[in-house]
C-alpha positions in Angstrom: -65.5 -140.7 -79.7 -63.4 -139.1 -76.8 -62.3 -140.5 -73.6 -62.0 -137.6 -71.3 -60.0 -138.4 -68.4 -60.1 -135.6 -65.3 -57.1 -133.6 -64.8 -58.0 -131.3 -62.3 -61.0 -132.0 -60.0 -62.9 -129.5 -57.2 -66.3 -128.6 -55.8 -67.1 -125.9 -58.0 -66.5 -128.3 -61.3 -63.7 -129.9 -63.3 -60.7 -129.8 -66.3 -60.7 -132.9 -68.6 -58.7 -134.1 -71.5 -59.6 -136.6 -74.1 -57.0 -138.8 -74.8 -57.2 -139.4 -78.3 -58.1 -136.0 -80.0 -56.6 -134.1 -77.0 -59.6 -131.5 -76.5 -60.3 -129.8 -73.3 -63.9 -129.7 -71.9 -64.7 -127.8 -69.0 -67.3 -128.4 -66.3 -68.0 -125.4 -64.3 -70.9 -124.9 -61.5 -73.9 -126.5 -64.4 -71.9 -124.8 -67.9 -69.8 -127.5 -69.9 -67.3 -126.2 -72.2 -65.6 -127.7 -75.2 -62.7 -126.6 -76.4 -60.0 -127.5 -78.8 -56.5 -128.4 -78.0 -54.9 -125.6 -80.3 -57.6 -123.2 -78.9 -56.3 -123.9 -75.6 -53.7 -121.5 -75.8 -55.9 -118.6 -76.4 -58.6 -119.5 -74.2 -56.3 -119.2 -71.2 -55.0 -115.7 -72.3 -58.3 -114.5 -72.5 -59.4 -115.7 -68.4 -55.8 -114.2 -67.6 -57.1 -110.8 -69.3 -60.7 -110.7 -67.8 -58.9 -111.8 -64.5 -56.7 -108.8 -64.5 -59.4 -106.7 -65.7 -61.8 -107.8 -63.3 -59.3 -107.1 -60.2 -61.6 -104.7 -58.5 -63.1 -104.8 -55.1 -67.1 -105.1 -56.0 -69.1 -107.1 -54.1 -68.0 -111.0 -54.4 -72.1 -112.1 -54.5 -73.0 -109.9 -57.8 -72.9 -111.8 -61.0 -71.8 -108.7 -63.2 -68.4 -110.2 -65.1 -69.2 -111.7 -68.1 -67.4 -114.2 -70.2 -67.8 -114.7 -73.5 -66.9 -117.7 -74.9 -67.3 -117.4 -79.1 -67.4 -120.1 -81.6 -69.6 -121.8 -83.3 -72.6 -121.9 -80.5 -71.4 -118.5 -77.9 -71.7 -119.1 -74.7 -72.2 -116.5 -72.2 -70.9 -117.0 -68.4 -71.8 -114.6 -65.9 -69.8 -114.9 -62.3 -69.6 -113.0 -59.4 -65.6 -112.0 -58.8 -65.7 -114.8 -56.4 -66.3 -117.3 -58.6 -64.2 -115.9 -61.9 -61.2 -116.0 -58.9 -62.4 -119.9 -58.2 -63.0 -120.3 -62.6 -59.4 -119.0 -63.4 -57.8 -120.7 -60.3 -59.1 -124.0 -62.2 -57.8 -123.1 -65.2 -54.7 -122.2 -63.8 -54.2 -125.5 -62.0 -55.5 -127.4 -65.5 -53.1 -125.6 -67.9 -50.0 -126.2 -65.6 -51.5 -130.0 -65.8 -52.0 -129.6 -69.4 -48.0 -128.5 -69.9 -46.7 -130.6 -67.7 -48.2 -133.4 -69.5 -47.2 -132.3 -72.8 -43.5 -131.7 -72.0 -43.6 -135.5 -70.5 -44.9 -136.5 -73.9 -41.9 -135.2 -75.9 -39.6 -136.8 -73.6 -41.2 -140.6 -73.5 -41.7 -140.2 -77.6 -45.6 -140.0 -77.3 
């Protein structure tokens, strides 16, 4: 059974870890998403590119970006530009969490 412990905490939702098995789950506005520590990696590539791809200057209050999340159950986001810029900002701040608390790990031999 995890143990998720909170990594990186705002209004809008949260990052956790579990610190046994390591996955990621994500609590965003009312979605909750579960992912895998090795899919971490390619999870954050994938915000970066719909970031960048999404950099236009439409109205912040239409939910027209779409994320979707494959796997075994899709899930399907959709967020206004504001909120994919608040989404990846989260992610952001989580991953740079994420690697600093891995690198800490290979020093202290955990």
């Amino acid at each position: 059974m995890c143990d998720f412990r909170k990594i990186i905490f705002r209004q809008t939702g949260y990052v956790a870890q579990c610190s046994f098995c390591h996955s990621i789950e994500i609590v965003f506005g009312t979605s909750v998403i579960h992912i895998g520590f090795l899919d971490w990696a390619s999870f954050n590539k994938y915000i970066s590119g719909v970031r960048y791809d999404c950099n236009r200057p439409d109205s912040g209050d239409i939910r027209n970006i779409m994320l979707q999340l494959g796997g075994h159950s899709p899930l399907q986001l959709f967020l206004t530009a504001n909120e994919l810029q608040d989404f990846c900002d989260l992610i952001d701040q989580a991953d740079s969490e994420i690697r600093a608390k891995h690198l800490i790990g290979l020093f202290s031999g955990e």
